[in-house]
C-alpha positions in Angstrom: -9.1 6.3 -40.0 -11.0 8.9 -38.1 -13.3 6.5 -37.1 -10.8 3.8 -35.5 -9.1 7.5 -33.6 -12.8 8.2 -32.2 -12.7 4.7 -31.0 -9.1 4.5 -29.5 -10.9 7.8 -27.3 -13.9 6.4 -25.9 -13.5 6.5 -22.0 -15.8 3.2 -22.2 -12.7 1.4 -23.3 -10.1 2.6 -21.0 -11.9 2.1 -17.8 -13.1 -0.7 -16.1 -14.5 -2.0 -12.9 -10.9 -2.3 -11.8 -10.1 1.5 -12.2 -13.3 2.8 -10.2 -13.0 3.1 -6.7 -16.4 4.3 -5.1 -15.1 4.8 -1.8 -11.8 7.3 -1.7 -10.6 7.5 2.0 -7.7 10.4 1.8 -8.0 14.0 3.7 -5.6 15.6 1.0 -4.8 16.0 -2.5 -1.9 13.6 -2.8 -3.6 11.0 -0.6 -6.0 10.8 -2.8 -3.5 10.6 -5.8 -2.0 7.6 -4.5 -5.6 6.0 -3.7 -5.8 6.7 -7.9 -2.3 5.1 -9.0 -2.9 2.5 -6.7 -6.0 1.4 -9.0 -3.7 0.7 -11.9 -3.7 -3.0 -12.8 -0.3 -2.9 -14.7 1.4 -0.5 -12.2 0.0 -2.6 -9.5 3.6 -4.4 -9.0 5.8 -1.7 -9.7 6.4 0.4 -6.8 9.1 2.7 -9.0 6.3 3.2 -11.8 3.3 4.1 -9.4 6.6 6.9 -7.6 7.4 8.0 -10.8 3.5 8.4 -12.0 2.8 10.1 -8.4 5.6 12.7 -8.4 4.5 13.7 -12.1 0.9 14.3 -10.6 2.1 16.0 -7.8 4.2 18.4 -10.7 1.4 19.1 -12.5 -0.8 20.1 -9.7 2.0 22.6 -8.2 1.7 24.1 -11.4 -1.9 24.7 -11.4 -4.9 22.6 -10.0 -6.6 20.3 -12.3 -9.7 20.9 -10.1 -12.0 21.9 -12.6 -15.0 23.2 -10.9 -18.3 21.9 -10.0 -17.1 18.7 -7.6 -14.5 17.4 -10.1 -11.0 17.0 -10.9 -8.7 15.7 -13.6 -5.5 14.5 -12.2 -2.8 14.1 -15.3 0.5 14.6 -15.9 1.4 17.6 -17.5 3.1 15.0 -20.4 2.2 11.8 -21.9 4.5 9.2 -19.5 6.0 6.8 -22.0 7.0 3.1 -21.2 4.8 3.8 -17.7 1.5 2.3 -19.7 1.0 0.6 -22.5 -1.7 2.0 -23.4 -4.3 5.1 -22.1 -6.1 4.2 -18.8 -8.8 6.3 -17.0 -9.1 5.8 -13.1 -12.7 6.8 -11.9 -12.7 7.7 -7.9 -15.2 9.0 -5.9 -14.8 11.0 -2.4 -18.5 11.1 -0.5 -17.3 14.3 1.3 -15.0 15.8 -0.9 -11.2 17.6 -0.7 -10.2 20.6 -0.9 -8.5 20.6 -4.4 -8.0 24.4 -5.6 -10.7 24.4 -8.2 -11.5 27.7 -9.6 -15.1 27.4 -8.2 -13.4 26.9 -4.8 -15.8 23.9 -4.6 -14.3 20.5 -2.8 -13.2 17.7 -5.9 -15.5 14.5 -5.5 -15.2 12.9 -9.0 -11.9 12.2 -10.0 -11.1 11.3 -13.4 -7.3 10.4 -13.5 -5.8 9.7 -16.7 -2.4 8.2 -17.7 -1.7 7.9 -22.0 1.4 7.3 -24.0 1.6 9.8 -26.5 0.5 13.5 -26.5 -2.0 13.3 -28.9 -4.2 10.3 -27.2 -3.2 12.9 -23.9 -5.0 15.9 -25.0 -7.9 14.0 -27.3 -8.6 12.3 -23.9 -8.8 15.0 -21.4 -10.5 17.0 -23.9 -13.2 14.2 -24.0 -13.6 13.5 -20.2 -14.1 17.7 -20.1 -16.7 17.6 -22.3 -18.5 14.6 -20.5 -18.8 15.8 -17.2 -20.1 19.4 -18.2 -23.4 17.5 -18.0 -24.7 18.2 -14.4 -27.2 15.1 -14.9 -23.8 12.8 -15.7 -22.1 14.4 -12.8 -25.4 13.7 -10.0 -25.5 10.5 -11.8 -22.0 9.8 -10.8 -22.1 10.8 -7.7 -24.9 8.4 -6.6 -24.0 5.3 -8.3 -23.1 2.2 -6.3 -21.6 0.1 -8.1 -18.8 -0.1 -10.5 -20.6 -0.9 -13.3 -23.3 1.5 -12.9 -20.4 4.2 -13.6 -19.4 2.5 -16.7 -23.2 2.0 -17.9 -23.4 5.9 -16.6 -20.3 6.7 -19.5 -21.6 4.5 -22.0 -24.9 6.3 -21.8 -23.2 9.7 -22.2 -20.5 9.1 -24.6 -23.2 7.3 -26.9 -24.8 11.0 -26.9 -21.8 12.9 -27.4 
């Protein structure tokens, strides 16, 4: 059983070439959100899902930032959202320049990691995961270069294999 929960958490299989956007365009925080929610395959075609998804973003960071220092951010609800997904997905983005995102290091958020689940449990096992993965400065410069899709995948393989 633990072993099928360790699977059910690897980033690797809730992201996908679909959820990576290399190339975010927004000025602001909540621009850049919707960039993010936009990237959801089975939200794509429900405008009241991707609202309902933003405004619970927008909640979470009014109640404190999830700019997390050192270039990156983890937009999430404050609560698992159940019914929007059916199950966890992780949107990748990256901003070449950076936004001003309220981190603690005041540093401007250029990897986003945002990440939508359906019950607590996957919620918190996930973001505790992505934290841990992009404390690796090497992971991070990695990320921040790649050019392709795919080389951000191969890039989370590679780490989460040595986690």
């Amino acid at each position: 059983m633990a072993n099928a929960e360790t699977k059910r958490l690897l980033i690797t299989d809730l992201i996908s070439a679909a959820t990576i956007e290399l190339h975010l365009r927004g000025r602001q925080r909540d621009d850049v959100l919707a960039e993010l929610v936009d990237l959801i395959p089975e939200i794509a075609d429900r405008s009241e899902a991707r609202q309902t998804l933003l405004r619970a973003l927008q909640e979470r960071e009014h109640l404190h930032s999830t700019g997390i220092g050192d270039g990156v951010a983890l937009p999430h609800a404050r609560n698992a959202l159940v019914g929007l997904v059916e199950k966890p997905v992780v949107v990748f983005g990256r901003h070449e320049a950076g936004i001003a995102y309220g981190a603690i290091d005041a540093q401007p958020a250029k990897l986003f990691f945002l990440l939508v689940t359906t019950t607590v449990a996957q919620h918190l096992g996930i973001l505790a995961r992505i934290s841990r993965l992009v404390r690796d400065p090497k992971l991070r410069q990695n990320l921040t270069t790649a050019d392709k899709a795919e080389k951000v995948l191969a890039l989370i393989q590679e780490a989460e294999a040595k986690m």
